[in-house]
C-alpha positions in Angstrom: 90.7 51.3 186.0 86.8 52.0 187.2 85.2 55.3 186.5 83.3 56.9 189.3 80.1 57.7 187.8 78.3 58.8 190.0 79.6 62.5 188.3 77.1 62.1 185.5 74.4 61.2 187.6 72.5 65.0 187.4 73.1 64.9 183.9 71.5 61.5 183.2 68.5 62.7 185.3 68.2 65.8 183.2 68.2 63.7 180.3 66.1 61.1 181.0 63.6 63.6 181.8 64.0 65.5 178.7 62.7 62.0 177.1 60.0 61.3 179.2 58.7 65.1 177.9 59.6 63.8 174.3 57.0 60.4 175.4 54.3 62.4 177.1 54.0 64.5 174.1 54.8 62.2 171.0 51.9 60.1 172.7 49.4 62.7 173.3 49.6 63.2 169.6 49.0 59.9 168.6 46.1 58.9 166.9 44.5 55.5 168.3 44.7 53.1 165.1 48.1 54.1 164.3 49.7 51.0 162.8 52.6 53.2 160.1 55.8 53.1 161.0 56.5 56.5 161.3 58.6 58.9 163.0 57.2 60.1 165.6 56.7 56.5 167.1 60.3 55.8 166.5 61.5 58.8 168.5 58.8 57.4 171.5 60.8 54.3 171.2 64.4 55.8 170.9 63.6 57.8 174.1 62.4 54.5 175.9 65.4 52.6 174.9 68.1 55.7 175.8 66.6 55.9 179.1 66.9 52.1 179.7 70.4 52.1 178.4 71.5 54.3 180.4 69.7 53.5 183.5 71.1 50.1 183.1 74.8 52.1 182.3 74.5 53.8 186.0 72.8 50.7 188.0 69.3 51.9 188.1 67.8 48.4 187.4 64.7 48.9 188.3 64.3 51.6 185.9 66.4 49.8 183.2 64.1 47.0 184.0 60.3 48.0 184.2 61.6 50.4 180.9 62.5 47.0 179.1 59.1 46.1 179.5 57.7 49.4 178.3 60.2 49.3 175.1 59.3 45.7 173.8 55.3 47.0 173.7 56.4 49.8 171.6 58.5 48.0 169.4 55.9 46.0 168.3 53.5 48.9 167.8 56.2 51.0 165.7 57.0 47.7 164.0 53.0 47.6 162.8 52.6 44.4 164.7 50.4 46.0 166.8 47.7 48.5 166.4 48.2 51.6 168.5 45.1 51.8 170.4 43.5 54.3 173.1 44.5 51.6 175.5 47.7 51.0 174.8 48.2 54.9 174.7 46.9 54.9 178.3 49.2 52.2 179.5 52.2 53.6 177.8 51.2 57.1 179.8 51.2 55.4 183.0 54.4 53.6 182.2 56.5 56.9 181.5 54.8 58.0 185.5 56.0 55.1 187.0 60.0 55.7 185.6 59.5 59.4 186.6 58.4 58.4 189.9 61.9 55.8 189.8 64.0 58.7 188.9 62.7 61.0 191.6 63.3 58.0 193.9 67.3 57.9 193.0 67.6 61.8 192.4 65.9 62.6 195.5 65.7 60.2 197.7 62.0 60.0 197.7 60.0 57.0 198.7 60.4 54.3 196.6 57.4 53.4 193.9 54.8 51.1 195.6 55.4 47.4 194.6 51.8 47.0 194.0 50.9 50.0 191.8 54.3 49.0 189.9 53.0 45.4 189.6 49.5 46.6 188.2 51.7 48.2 185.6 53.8 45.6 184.6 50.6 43.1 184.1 49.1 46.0 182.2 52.0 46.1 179.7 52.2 42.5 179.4 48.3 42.5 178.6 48.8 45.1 176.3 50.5 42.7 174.2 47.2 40.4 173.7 45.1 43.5 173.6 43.0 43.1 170.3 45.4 40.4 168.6 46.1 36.9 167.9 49.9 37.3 168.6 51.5 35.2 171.5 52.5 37.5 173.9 56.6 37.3 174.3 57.6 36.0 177.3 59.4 39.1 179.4 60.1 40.5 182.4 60.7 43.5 184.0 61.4 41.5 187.2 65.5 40.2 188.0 64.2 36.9 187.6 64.2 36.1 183.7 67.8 35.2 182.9 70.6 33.9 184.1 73.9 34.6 182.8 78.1 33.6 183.7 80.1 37.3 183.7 84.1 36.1 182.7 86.9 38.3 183.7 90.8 37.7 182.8 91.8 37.0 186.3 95.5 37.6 184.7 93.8 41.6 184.4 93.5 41.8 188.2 90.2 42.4 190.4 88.0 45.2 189.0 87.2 47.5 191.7 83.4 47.3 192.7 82.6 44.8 190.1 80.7 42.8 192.4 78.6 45.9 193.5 78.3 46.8 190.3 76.6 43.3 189.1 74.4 43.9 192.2 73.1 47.0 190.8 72.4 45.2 187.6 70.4 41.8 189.4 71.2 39.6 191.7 75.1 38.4 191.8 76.8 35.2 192.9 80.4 34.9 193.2 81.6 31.4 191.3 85.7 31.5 192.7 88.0 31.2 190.0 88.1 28.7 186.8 91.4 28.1 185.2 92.5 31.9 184.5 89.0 33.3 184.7 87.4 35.2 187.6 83.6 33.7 187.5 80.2 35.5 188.8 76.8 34.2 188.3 74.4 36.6 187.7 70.5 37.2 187.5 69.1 39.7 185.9 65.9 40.7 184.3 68.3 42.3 181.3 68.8 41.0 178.2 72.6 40.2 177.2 72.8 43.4 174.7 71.4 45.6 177.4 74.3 44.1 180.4 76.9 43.9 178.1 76.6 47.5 177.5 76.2 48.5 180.9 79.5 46.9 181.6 81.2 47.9 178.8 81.3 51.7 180.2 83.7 51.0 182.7 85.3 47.4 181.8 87.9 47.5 179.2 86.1 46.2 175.9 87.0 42.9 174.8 88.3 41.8 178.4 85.3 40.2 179.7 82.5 37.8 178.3 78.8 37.2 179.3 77.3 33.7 178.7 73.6 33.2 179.0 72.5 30.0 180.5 69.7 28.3 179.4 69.1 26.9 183.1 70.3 27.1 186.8 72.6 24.4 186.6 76.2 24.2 186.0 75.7 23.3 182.4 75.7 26.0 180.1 74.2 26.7 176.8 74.5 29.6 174.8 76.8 31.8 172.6 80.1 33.6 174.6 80.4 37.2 173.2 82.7 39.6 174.1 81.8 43.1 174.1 82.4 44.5 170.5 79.9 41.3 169.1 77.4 42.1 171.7 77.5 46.0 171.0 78.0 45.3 166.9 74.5 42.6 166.9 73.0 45.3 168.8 73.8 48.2 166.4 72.4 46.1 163.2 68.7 45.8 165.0 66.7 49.6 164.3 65.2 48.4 167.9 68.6 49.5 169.8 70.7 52.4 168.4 74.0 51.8 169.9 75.5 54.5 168.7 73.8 57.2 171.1 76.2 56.0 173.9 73.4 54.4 175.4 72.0 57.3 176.1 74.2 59.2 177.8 74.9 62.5 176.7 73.1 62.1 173.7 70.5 64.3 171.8 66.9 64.0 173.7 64.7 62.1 171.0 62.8 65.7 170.9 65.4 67.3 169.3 65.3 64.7 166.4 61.8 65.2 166.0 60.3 68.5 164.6 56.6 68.3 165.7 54.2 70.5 166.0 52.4 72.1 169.4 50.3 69.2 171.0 46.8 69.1 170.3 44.5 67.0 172.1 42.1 65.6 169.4 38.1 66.3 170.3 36.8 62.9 170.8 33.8 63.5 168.7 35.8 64.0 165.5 36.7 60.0 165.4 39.3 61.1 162.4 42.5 58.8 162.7 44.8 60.2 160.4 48.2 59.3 160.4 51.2 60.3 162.7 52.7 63.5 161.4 56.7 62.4 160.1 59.0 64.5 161.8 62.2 66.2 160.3 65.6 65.6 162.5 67.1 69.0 163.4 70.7 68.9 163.9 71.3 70.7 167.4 74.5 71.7 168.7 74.3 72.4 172.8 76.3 71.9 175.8 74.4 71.2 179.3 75.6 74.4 182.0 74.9 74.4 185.9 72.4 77.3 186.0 74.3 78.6 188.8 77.4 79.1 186.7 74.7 81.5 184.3 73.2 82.9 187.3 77.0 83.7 188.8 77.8 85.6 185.4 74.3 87.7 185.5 75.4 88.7 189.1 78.8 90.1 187.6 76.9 92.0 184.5 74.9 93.2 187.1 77.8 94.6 189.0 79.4 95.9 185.7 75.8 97.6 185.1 76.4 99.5 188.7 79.9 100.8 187.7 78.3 101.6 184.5 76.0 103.8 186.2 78.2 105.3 188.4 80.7 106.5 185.6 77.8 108.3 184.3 77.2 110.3 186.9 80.6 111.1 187.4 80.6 112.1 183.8 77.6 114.2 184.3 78.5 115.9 187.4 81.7 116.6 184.9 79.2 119.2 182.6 81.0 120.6 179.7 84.5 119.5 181.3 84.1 116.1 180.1 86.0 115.7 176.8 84.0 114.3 173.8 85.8 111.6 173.6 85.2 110.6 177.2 81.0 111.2 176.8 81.4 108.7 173.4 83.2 106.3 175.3 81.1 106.0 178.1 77.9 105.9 175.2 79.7 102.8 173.7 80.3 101.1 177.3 76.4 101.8 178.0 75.9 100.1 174.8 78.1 97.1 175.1 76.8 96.0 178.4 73.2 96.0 177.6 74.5 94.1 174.4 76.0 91.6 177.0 73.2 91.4 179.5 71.3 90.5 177.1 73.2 87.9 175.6 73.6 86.1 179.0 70.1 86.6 179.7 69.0 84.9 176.9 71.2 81.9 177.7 68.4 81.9 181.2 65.5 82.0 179.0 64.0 78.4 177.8 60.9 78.1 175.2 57.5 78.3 177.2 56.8 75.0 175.7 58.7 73.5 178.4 55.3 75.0 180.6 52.7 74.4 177.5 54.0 70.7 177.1 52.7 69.9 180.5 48.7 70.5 179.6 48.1 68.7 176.5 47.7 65.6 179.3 45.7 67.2 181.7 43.2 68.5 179.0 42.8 64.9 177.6 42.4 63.4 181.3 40.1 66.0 182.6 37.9 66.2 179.3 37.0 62.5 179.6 36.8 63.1 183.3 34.1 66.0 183.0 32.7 64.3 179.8 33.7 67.1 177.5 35.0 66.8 174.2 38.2 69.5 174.3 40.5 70.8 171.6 43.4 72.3 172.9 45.3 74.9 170.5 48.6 75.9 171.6 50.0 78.7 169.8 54.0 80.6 170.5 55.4 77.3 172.2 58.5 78.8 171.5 58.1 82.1 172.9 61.2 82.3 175.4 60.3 83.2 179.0 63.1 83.3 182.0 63.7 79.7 183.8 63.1 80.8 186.6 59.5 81.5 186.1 59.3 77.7 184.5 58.2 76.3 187.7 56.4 79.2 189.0 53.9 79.6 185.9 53.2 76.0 186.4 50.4 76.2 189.6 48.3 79.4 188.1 48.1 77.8 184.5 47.3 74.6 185.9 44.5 76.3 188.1 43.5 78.6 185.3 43.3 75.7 182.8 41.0 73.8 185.4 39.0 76.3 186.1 38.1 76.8 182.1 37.4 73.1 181.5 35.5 73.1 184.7 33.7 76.1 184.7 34.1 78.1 181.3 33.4 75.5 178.7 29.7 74.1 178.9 28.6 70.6 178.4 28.0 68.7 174.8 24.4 69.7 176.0 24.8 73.3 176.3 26.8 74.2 174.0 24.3 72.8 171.1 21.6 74.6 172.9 24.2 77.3 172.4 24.8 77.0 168.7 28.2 76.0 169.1 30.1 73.2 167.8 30.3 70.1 170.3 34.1 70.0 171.0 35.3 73.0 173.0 38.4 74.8 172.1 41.2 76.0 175.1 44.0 77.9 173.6 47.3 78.6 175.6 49.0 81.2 173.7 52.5 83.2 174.6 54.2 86.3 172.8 55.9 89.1 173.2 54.3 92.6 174.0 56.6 95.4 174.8 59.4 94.3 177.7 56.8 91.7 178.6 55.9 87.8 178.0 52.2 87.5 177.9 50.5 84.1 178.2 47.5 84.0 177.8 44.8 81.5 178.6 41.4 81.4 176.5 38.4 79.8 175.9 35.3 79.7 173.3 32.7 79.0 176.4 30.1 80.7 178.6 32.3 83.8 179.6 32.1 85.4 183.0 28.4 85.8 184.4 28.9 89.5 185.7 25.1 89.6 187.9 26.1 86.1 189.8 29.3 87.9 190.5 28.0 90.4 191.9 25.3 88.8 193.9 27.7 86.4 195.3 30.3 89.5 196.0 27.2 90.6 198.2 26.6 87.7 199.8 30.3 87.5 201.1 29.7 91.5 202.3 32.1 92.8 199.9 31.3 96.7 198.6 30.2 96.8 195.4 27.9 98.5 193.0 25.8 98.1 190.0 28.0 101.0 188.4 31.4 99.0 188.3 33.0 98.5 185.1 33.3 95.0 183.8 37.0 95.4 184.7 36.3 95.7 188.4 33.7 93.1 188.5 36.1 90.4 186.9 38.4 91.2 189.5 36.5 90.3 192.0 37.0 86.8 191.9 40.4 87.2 192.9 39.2 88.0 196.6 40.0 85.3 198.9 37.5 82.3 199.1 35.4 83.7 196.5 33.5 81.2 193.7 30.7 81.3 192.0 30.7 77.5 191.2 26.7 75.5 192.2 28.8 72.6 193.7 32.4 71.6 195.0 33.7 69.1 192.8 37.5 67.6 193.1 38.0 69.8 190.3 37.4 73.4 191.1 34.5 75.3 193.3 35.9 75.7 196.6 36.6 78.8 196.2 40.3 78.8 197.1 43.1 79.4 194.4 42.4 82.3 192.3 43.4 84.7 194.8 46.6 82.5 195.0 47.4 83.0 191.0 47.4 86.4 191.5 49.7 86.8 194.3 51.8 84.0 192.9 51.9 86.2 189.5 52.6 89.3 191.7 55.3 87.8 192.9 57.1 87.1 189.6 57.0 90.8 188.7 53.8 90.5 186.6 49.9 91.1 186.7 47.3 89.5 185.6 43.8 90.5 183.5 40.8 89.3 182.3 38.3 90.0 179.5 35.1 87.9 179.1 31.9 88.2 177.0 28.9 85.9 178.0 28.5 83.5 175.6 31.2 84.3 173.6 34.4 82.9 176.3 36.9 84.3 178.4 40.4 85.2 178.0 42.7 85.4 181.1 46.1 87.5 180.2 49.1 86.8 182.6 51.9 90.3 182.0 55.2 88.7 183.0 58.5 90.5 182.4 61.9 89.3 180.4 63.6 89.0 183.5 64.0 89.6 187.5 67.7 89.8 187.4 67.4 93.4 185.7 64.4 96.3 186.4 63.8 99.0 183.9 63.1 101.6 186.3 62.2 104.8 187.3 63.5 106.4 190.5 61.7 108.5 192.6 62.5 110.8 195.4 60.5 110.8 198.7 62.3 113.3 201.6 65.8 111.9 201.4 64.7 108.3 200.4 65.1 107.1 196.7 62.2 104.7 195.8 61.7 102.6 192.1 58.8 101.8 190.2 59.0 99.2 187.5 59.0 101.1 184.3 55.9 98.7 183.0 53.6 99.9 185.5 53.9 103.5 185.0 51.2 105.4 182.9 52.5 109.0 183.0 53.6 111.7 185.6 52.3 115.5 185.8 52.0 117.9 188.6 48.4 118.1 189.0 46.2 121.4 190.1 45.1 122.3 193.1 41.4 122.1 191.8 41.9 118.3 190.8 42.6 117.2 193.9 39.2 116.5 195.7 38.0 114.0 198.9 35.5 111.5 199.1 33.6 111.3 202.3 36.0 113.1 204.2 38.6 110.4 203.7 39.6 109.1 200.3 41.7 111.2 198.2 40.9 111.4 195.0 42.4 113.2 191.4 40.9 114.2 188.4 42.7 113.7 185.2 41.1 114.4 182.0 37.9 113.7 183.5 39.0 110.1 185.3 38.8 110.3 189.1 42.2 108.1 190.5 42.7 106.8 193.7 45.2 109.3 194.8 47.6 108.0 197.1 50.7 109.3 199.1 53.8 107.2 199.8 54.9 109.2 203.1 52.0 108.3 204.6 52.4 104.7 203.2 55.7 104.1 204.5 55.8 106.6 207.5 58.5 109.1 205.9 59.3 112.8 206.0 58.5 114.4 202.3 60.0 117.5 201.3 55.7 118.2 200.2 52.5 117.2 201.5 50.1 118.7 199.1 49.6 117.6 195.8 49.7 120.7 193.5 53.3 121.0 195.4 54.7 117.5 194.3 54.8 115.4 191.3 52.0 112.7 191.2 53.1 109.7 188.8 50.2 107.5 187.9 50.5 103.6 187.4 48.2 100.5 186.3 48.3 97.6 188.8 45.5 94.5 188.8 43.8 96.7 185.5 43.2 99.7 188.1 44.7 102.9 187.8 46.2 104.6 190.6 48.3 108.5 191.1 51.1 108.3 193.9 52.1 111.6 195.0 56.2 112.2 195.5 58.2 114.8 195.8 60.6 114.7 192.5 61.4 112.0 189.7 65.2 111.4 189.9 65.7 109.2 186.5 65.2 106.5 184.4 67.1 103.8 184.2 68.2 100.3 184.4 68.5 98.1 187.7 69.9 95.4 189.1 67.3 93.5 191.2 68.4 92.2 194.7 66.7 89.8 196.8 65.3 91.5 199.8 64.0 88.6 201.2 67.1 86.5 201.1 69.7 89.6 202.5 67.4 91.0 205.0 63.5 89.6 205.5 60.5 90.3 203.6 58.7 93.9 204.2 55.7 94.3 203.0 55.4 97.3 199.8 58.9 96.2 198.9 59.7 93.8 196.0 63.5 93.8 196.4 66.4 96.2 196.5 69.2 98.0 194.1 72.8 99.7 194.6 72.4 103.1 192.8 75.0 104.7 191.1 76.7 106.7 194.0 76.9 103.4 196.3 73.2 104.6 198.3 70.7 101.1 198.2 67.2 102.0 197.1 64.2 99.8 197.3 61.6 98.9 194.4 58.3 99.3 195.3 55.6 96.3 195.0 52.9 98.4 193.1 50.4 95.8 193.8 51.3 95.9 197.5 51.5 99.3 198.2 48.0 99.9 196.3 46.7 97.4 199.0 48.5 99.4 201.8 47.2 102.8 200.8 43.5 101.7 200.1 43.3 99.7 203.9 44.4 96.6 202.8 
């Protein structure tokens, strides 16, 4: 009987990328010298060989193939036969690209890797072997041209189905008729015995078949028949192949074996080369869920959340005819289904070290690009953020940790005219403030220039003032096209992106601020909250619309005076609260309603922070404060611009949450 297995192909993707994360990072925190055999190098090896295994298992064989190639240089470098060097670091790097490049090409049907960029690989690997050593290099191939073997099948068994496409996947196949009760097939194949063996033994009945090698071409054959349990019990005796992870599939990622610490990328100028740290295996118990399947039960605690909210209306309209008994139960329900969302919301929320573990790399790679010796310090890796902002924080941080290395941190040159020490520190730090995730993005360099800010605002005709606050200065440079950089480099400088990371982080929910002093370094803080599936909230009324602003960006509400309420050049509103003059803005006028008030001093005005600025919107009444399901706008009706999506109130009526960003824009001209 076959097995269709192309089932498990998602979760050997997901897999095999969870080891080329466990590579990446276990190599960036290698030290160049490395000859121990330590832990951390065995895990970089483990990963290698589970990918291969089972890449080889589901017919990948170029993957299974070039990875071969890439596991026989590190078993000689865990082994101590080789040094590990700041080449073969580089080539090992560029190896792990090339199988994520293979897997993107099978998962998604991308374009396949070019042959000659995968060549220039392969003869880097094999060079690395001679790289600063007398040892002969061993003769190996990622290419289906380095063995040749004879697959034997107990014709008696019947015809497996697809076992000739099968072989295909695994090299080049030849079918050799039948000899005496045997089905014969020749194939070639670039894999050792061990590593085809096991591949077949997933779906061929163990001890049914046998795989011969041949030493040549020809009819005659030399080597030793072994059936399935001798190939898979020779293989399990070698530390190089550990059989018993099911090649592969389904089995731990090598990271959760290894207990390591954030990734630092070493300053280049310390030229310490101390040993790799050992790592503790961590038993883990998980299961792999379709995120749609999570997603699916948010929706229905989100509905659950509505009835919730519905009952308690009912029970307040009730007054002093609801029974005591009714008023605790509906406490206790209240209480039980926050318990619950927030138990299947943390099942959507992943350690931001799935975001931090992607920089360690591009610090290293851009350092030696820009000539600057970089330390990078990452600090709350396992902070937990909501997955879906995993891919979305990715673009911004990369920009923002760019722009430091580019822009913030000086030169070896400067920063000794500086005082400073030579290597330059970025920290990526994440942790919880309030109902927030902040991640924040920091550096010990020049800081923000405030008077080229300004004079460059000028140049680009924007209004400014000597007066501003640094607050309002530092956000100018999110206005489109704006930089401050002497020259365009394929870096940073042309003065598009910034203004992108802020609408990007808008987007998600969040905000964004800066704090800089020259000389001293600049700190970028990104306010992200738990979740989008569900808003605390507080509901306003404007006319006979009900409008919601996210809890976090409210300040206060008060009914001001009429004396407090003031114009500016016979057009701009303004308030006066505790002697701070607000933008004071309406939201009929906004969004072209009839309020119940027009003046101030007859309404409610409820004053919120957006982009570091302060702002008052006048309504006519606050309704309540609660929770909130969140509901795409965009993907049940079409974007509109003020709105950030839409709730089902209590009483059935659908109410929209306001984009504070957005409508601070719309009210100010913008």
């Amino acid at each position: 009987m076959s097995i269709d297995l192309s089932q498990f192909h998602a979760a050997f993707f997901d897999e095999a990328a969870e080891h080329l994360e466990t590579i990446e990072r276990l190599l960036l925190e290698s030290q160049p010298g490395q000859t121990t055999d330590g832990e951390a190098l065995n895990a970089i090896f483990r990963a290698a060989h589970s990918i291969k295994g089972s890449a080889g298992t589901f017919g990948f064989a170029d993957i299974a193939g070039f990875t071969h190639g890439l596991e026989n240089l590190l078993d000689r470098i865990r082994r101590g036969e080789l040094p590990l060097t700041a080449g073969r670091i580089s080539v090992c790097l560029k190896s792990r690209d090339v199988i994520a490049d293979q897997l993107a090409a099978h998962r998604d049907g991308a374009t396949a890797v070019d042959p000659g960029r995968l060549a220039e690989i392969e003869a880097a690997l094999l060079a690395a072997h001679d790289e600063g050593t007398d040892m002969p290099v061993p003769v190996t191939s990622s290419r289906p041209d380095g063995g040749h073997y004879l697959l034997c099948w107990d014709r008696q068994l019947g015809h497996p189905e697809g076992l000739q496409d099968r072989l295909a996947a695994l090299g080049t196949v030849q079918p050799c008729g039948e000899q005496g009760e045997e089905l014969v097939f020749q194939l070639q194949s670039g894999l050792s015995a061990t590593d085809i063996a096991e591949s077949l033994a997933f779906w061929l009945p163990p001890g049914q078949f046998r795989l011969e090698h041949l030493e040549s071409q020809g009819d005659e054959a030399f080597g030793v028949f072994v059936d399935t349990q001798r190939v898979v019990a020779t293989s399990a005796t070698e530390p190089a192949a550990p059989v018993d992870e099911g090649w592969g599939l389904f089995a731990p990622p090598a990271a959760a074996t290894a207990d390591v610490s954030p990734p630092v990328a070493e300053p280049a100028a310390t030229g310490s080369t101390p040993a790799l740290r050992q790592a503790t295996p961590q038993p883990e118990t998980s299961i792999r869920v379709n995120v749609e399947k999570v997603d699916q039960l948010l929706n229905r605690i989100g509905e659950l959340v509505i009835t919730q909210s519905m009952l308690a209306q009912q029970v307040e309209r009730l007054g002093t005819l609801a029974s005591e008994e009714l008023q605790r139960g509906m406490a206790q329900l209240e209480r039980t289904t926050r318990e619950l969302q927030e138990a299947v919301m943390s099942v959507r929320m992943l350690p931001v070290a799935s975001v931090f573990g992607r920089f360690p790399r591009l610090v290293r790679e851009l350092g030696q690009k820009l000539g600057k010796a970089v330390e990078l310090q990452v600090i709350g890796e396992q902070t937990e953020i909501d997955k879906s902002f995993v891919e979305k924080l990715t673009d911004p941080l990369t920009h923002l940790v760019r722009n430091s290395l580019d822009h913030g941190l000086e030169s070896a040159e400067g920063r000794a005219g500086a005082g400073k020490p030579p290597v330059g520190r970025l920290t990526l730090r994440a942790f919880h403030q309030g109902g927030h995730i902040v991640i924040e993005v920091s550096d010990d360099g020049a800081g923000l220039q405030r008077d080229r800010i300004l004079a460059k605002a000028r140049e680009q005709g924007l209004n400014v003032s000597d007066t501003m606050n640094d607050a309002e200065v530092w956000q100018l440079i999110f206005e489109p096209g704006f930089s401050t950089a002497q020259a365009v480099t394929d870096v940073s400088g042309r003065g598009v992106g910034m203004d992108v990371v802020r609408r990007n982080i808008e987007a998600m929910g969040g905000s964004i601020r800066i704090e800089s002093l020259a000389g001293v370094g600049t700190t970028i803080s990104l306010h992200l909250p738990l979740t989008l599936a569900i808003l605390d909230g507080m509901s306003i009324a404007i006319g006979n619309e009900i409008y919601i602003l996210p809890l976090s960006q409210v300040v206060e509400s008060l009914q001001p005076r009429a004396e407090d309420v003031f114009t500016l050049a016979g057009q701009h509103r303004l308030l006066r609260v505790r002697g701070e003059c607000l933008p004071l803005l309406a939201l009929w006028e906004i969004f072209d309603i009839q309020p119940r008030v027009r003046e101030a001093h007859e309404g409610l005005v409820i004053i919120i922070t957006v982009a570091s600025q302060r702002v008052a919107l006048l309504v006519d009444d606050l309704v309540s404060q609660q929770q909130f399901v969140v509901k795409n706008l965009e993907t049940n009706y079409r974007r509109v611009r003020g709105l950030a999506a839409a709730t089902i109130l209590g009483d059935g009526q659908v109410a929209f949450i306001l984009d504070g960003a957005e409508v601070v824009r719309m009210g100010q001209g913008g």
